[in-house]
N, C-alpha and C positions, 0 to 999 in steps of 0.2 A: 288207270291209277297204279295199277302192280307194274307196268312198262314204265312209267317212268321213274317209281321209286327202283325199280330193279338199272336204268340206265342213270339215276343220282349216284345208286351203289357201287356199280361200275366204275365212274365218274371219279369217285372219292378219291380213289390212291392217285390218281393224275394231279388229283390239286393240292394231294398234299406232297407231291414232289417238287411241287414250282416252287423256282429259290427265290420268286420276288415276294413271299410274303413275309411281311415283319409285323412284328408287335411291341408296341413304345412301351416300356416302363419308367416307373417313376417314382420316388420316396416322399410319400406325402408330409413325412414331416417335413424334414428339407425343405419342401416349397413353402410349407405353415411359416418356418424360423425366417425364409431370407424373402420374404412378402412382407415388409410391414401392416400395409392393409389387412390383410389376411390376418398375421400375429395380434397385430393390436383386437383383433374382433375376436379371436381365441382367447384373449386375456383378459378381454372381457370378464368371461366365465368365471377366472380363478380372480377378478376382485369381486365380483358378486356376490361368489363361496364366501370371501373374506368379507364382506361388510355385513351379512349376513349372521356368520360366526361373529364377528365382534357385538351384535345386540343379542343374538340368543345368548353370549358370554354372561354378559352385563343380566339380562333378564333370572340365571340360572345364580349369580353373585348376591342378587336382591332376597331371590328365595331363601338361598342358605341362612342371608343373614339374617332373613325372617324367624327363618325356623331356628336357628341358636337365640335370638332375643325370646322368642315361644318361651322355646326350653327354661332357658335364666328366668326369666322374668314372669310365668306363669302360673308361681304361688302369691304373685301380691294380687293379680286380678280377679275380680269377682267372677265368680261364674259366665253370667254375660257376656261380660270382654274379653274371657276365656273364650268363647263359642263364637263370638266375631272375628278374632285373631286367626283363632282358629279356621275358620273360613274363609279368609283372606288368604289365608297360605294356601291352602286347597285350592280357591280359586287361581293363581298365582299358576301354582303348580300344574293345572289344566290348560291354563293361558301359554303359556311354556311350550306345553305339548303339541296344542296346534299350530301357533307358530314352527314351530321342529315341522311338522307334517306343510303345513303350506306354505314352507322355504323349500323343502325337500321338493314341493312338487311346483314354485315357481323356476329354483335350478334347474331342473330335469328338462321343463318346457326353454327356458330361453337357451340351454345348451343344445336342446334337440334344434331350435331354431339355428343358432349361430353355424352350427356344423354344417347344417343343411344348407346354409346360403354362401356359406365354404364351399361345400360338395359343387354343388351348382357353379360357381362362379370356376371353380379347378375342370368341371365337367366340359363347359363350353369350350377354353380354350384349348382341353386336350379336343376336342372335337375337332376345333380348326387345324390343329394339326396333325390331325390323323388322315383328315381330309387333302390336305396342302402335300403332305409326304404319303399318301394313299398307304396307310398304315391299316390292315385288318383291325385290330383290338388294341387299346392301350388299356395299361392292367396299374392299379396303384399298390407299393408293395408287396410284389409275388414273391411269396413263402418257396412255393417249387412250382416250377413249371413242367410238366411231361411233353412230348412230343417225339413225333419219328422220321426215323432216318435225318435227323438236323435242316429238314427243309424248313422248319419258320427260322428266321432272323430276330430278335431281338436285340430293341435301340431303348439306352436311355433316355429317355428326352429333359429328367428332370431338370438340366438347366435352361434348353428349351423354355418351359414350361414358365420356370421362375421369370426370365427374361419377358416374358408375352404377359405375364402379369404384374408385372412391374410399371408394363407401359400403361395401365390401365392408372 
């Protein structure tokens, strides 16, 4: 075990002098914007956000106006219909909140879905083409890369990328 980690170790600075390794890069947005398929599945997201916001709007416009008619109008009501009214807007107001809470956590779930079948569908065909151009690693927006002595290569592939999922 120690002989052959000690001849990997060895090993190492050899493979990382070979100038045939490259690693594809690629700007995930870019491919999100010029994939229809892909954008339209992302934008999903931001009308859901928005049809979402438009009835918690409308739900939170009801309350108000609940609660100013309250206000005005709950010296002519008998007690009673004070304490019903009253309850109504409570209930109202709690009705509001869970909606808030299980929109927030139906967003969360279908963006976590959408993304991930983004990921996947962008993961496959870097795959084939890592494969195809015997690329070590394709990386999706590298902040910074390190490396030594400039033996790895770096290729964009992202229109590549866009082209191969286009034909899809």
């Amino acid at each position: 075990m120690k002989t052959t980690a000690l001849f990997l170790f060895l090993l190492f600075p050899i493979l990382l002098s070979a100038k045939d390794l490259t690693i594809g890069v690629y700007n995930s947005d870019s491919v999100i914007a010029a994939v229809p398929s892909l954008k339209a599945r992302f934008d999903s997201i931001a009308h859901f956000k928005q049809a979402i916001s438009g009835v918690y709007d409308q739900m939170v416009e009801e309350y108000e106006i609940k609660k100013i008619e309250a206000k005005n109008d709950s010296f002519k009501w008998s007690p009673l219909i004070k304490s019903l009214k009253m309850a109504e807007i409570t209930d109202l107001k709690i009705h509001i909140a869970n909606f808030e809470q299980e929109a927030d956590k139906e967003t969360t779930q279908l963006s976590l879905k959408v993304i991930d079948d983004i990921n996947k569908q962008i993961a496959t065909v870097c795959g084939t083409i890592a494969k195809r151009d015997q690329l070590i690693s394709v990386q999706s927006n590298p902040r910074a890369i390190v490396w030594i002595d400039n033996s790895i290569e770096f290729r964009n592939i992202t229109n590549e990328l866009i082209a191969e999922l286009n034909k899809k």
